[in-house]
Legacy VTK file of the C-alpha trace (Angstrom):
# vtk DataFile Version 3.0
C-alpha trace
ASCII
DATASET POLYDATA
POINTS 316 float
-74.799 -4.011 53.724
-77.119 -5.500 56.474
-80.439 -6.624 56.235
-82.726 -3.959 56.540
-81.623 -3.620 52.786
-83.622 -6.738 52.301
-87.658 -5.517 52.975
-89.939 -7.341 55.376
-93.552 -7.976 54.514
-96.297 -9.146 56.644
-98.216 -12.365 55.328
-101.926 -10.609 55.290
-100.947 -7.462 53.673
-99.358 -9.423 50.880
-102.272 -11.909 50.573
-104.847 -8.989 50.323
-102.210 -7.003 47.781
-100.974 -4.198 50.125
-97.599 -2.667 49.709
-97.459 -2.985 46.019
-94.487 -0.491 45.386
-92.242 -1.644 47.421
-92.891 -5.410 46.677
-92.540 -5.025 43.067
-89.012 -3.311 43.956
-88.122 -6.354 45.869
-89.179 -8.724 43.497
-87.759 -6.652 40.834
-84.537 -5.725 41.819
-83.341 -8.454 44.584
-86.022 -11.431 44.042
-85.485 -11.840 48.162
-87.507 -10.491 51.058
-88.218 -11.296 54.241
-91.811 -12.149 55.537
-93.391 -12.860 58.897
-94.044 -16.172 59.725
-96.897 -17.007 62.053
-96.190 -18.372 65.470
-98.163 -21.817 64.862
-95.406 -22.447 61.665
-92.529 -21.290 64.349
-93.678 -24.199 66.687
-94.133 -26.860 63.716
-90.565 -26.016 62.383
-89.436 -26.529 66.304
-90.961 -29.344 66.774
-89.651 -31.002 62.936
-86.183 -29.394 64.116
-86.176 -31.816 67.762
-86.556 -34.862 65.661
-84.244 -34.444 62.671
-81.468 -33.045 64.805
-82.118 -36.052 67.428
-81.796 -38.689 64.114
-78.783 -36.725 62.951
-77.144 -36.628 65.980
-78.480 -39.978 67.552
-79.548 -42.359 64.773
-77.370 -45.561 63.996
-75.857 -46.236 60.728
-78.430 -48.712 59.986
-81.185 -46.287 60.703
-79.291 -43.319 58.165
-78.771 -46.289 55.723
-82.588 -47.370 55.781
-83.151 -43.703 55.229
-80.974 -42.852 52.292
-82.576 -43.212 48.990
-80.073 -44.819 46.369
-81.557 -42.634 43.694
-79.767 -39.246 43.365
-82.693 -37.746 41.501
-84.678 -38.424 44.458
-84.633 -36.053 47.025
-85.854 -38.287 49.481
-84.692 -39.227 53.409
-81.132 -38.805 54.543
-78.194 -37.684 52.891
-74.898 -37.918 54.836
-72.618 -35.163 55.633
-70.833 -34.288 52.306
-72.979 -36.516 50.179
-74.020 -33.769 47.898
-72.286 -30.849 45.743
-74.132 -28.033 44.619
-70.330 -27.188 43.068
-70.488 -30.118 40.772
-74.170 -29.368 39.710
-73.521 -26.087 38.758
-70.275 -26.759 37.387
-68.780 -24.243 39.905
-65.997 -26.804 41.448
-65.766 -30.022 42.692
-65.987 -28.960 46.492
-69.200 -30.945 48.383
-71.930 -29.191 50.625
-70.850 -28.888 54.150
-74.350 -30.165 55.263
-76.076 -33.402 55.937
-79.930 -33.393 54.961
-83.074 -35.197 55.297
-86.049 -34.712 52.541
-89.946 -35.687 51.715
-91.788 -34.455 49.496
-95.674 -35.470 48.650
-95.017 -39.155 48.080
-92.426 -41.862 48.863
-91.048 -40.424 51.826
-89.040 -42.010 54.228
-89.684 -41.923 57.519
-87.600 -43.480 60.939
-91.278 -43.815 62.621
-94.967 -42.514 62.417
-94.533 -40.488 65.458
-91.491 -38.736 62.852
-93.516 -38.833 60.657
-96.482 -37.170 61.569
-94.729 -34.502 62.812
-92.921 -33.824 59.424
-96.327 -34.489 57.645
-97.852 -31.926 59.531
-94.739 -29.542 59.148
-94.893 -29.876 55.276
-98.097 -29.319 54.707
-98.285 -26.412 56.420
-95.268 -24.843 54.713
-96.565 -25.851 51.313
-99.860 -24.228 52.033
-97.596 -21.205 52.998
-95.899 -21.218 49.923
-98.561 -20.969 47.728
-100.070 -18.147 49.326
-96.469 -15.917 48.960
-96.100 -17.344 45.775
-99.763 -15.792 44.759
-98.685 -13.072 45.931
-95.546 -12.510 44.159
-97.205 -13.728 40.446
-99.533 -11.563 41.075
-97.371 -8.636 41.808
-95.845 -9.066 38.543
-99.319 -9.194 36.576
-98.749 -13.358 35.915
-102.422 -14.102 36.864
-103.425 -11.618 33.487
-103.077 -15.036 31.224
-102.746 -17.882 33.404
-104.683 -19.967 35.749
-102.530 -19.226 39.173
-104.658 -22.266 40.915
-102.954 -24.709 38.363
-99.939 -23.597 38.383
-99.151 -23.627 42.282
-100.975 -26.958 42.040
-97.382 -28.321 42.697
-94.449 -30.963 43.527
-92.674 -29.236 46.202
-89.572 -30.424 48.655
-89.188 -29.486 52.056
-85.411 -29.989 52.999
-83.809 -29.819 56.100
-80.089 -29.130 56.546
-77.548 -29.089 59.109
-74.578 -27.096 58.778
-71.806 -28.494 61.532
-69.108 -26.890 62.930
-66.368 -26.910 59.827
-63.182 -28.377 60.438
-60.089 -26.338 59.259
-59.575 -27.008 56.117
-62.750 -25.945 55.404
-62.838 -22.598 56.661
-63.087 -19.504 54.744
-59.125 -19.654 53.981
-59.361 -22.747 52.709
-62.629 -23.551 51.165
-65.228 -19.988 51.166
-68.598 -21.552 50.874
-70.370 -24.216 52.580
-72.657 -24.558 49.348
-71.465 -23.095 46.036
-73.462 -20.153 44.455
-76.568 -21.359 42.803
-80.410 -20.219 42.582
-83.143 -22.282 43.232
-85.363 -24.356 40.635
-88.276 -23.053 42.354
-91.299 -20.864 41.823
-89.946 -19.423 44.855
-87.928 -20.498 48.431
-88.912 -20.537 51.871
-86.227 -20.732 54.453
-86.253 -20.671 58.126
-82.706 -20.700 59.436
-81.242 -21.029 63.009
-78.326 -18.471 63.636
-75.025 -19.425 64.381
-74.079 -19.432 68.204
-71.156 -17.000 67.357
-73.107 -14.623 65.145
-71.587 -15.566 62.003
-73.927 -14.960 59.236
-73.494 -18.079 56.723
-76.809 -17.306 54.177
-75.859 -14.297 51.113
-76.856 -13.498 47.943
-76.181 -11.688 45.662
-77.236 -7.914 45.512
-75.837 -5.502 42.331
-73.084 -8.127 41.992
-72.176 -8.317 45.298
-72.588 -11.331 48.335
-74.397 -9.789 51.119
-75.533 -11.565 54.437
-79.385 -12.628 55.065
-79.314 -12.744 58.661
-81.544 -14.777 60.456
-84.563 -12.516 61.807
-86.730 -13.558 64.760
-90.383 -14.172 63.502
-89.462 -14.273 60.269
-88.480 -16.388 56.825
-86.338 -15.599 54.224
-88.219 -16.103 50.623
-86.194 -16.477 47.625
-87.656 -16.228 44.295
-86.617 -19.086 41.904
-85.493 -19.599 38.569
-89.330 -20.840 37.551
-90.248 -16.925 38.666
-89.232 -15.320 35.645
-90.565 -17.743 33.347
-94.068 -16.961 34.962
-93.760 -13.458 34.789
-91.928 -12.708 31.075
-88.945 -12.053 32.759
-90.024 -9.456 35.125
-89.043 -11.502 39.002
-85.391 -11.280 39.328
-83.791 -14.995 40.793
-80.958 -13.979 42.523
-78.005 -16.453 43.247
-77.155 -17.288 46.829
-74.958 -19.123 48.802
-73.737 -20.460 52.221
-70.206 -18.770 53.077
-67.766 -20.490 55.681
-66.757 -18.654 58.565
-63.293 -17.874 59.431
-60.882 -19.639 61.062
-61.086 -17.413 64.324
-64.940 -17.876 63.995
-64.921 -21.694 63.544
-66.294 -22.277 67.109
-69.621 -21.716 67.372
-70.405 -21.790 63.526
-73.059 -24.505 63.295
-77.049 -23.351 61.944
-79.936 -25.633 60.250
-81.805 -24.539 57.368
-85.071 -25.645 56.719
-86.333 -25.191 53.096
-89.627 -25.593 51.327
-88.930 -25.328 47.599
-92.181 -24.171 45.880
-91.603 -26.690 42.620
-93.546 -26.643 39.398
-94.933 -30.276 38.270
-92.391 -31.872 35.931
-94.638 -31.223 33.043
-94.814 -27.424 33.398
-93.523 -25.793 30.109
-91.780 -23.014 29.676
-89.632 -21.031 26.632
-86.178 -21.557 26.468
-85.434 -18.176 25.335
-87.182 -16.626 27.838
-85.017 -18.433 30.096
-81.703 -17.896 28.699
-82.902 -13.754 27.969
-83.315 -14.723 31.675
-79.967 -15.026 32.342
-80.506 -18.844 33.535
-78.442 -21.622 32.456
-80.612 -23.761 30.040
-79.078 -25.856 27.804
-82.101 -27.248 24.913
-82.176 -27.099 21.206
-85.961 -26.869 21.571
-88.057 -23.340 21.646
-89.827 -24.850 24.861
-88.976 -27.823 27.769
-90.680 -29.148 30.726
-89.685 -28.457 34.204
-89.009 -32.274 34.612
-86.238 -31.579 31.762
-84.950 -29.308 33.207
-84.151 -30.666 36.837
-83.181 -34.432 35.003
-80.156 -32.118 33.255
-78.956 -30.946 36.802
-77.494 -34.731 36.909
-75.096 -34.660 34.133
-72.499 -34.168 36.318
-73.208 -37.538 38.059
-71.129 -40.309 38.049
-71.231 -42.608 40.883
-74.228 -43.500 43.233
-71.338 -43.152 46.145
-70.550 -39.303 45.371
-74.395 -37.754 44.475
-75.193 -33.885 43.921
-78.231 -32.185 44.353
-80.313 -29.911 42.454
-81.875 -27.999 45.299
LINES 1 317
316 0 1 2 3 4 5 6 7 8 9 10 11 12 13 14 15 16 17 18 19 20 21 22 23 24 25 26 27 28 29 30 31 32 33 34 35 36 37 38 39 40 41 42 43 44 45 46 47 48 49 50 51 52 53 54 55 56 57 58 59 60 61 62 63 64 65 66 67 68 69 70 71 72 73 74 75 76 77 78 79 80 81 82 83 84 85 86 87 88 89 90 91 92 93 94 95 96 97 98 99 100 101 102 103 104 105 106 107 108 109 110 111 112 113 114 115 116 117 118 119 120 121 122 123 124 125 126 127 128 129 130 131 132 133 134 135 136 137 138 139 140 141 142 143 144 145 146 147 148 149 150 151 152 153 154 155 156 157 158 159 160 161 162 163 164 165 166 167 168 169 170 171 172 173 174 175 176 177 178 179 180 181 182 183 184 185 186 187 188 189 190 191 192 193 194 195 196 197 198 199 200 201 202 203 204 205 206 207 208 209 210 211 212 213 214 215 216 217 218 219 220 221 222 223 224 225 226 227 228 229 230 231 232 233 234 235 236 237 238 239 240 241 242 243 244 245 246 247 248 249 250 251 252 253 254 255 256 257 258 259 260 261 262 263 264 265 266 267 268 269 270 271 272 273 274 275 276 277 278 279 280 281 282 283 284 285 286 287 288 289 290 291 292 293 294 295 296 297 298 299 300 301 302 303 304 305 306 307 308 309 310 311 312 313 314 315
């Protein structure tokens, strides 16, 4: 299965509510699509790209140290190669993320200088404006703006993170170790992505598709939008979340296996409440007593698996 199975939408006919049909179907049976991205956001994500990449591959341990936040919860600055386990989280393993990653968010950011920083600033803000315009489009879709206020509720507390995906050394290759990031979906109204292929072709990015993995290619002039966990809660179960992951090539495709992945997760503030049947009908993995729980409940659980400041997961 390629990925013209996976639909492409252009950003204006979604905003003005054009190809209704076949965006419900994508919503509704594969919660991922693919949508044009403007050149201006192409040349931002460049630009944040040089920087990062230059700190990854440049920086000193001092300046990665300044830049890691000590709080796991936190998704803030650097995180080291390996740092994190979406396994752990999701109680899928105990295998880490093959990735190192650098975070802000709207506050407490940490930045290696204002000229980084302004550059990132710029970058997020333009992706979170983005993000609220798909996600619109996608509530509305699925008849969420009947009984809510859509304004407040993409009035939000989103992360923009930026990962690197090296080269992975042989024993983690797909004989050894399958994934670079365990299966998961996002606890996000919904996902942008805009990933960098791999020099060899391998595709690392899948979900899942009628119980199946199936590769979401890069596209040229495009990003990948996954909707989140917080989608079917907004739309009484209607928006499907799909899980995805981040395979590992083979070991005769090692060479040549690096990409980045740059994602803006559209988050709902920590005091957004939602029913925790809905949820579990949902097929999501909640675990409260309670009829209803806050978003900021929700993501503070994603922890439990924590146990040392040295060895911290991640929830996104």
């Amino acid at each position: 299965m390629n990925y013209s199975v996976i639909q492409m939408f252009e950003m204006e006919a979604l905003a003005q509510g054009q190809h209704s049909d076949a965006f419900c179907r994508a919503l509704f049976e594969h919660g991922v699509f693919y949508v044009r991205e403007d050149a201006h956001i192409k040349r931002m994500h460049d630009a944040a790209m040089d920087v990062v990449m230059d700190l990854f591959q440049n920086g000193t341990l001092e300046q990665k140290q300044a830049l890691t936040n000590p709080t796991p919860r936190m998704r803030r600055g650097f995180s080291a190669l390996e740092a994190e386990s979406t396994a752990k989280i999701t109680n899928g393993g105990q295998y880490t993320d093959y990735s190192m990653v650098y975070s802000v968010g709207l506050g407490d950011n940490l930045f290696p200088s204002a000229a980084f920083e302004q550059v990132w600033q710029d970058y997020f803000n333009a992706l979170y404006a983005r993000s609220q315009t798909i996600a619109a489009a996608v509530l509305r879709a699925a008849g969420a703006d009947a009984g809510q206020d859509l304004a407040q509720v993409l009035d939000c507390d989103p992360l923009l993170r930026f990962r690197y995906f090296p080269e992975v050394p042989a024993d983690r290759c797909a004989e050894q170790e399958p994934r670079r990031m365990a299966p998961h979906y996002d606890l996000s109204i919904i996902t942008l992505i805009q990933q960098t292929p791999c020099a060899n072709g391998f595709v690392s990015l899948q979900c899942e598709i009628d119980g199946q993995f199936v590769d979401i290619p890069p596209v040229p002039g495009a990003m990948v939008v996954f909707c989140g966990a917080v989608a079917p809660l907004l739309s009484n179960g209607r928006i499907r979340a799909p899980r995805h992951q981040v395979a590992s090539p083979p070991m005769d495709r090692r060479v040549g296996s690096s990409r980045t992945s740059s994602v803006l997760f559209l988050r709902p503030t920590p005091d957004f409440e939602f029913s925790v049947p809905l949820a579990r009908a949902s097929g999501l993995d909640v675990e409260f007593t309670g009829d209803t729980a806050t978003f900021g409940d929700w993501i503070g659980g994603n922890y439990r698996n924590l146990r040392t400041a040295a060895s911290p997961v991640t929830a996104e």
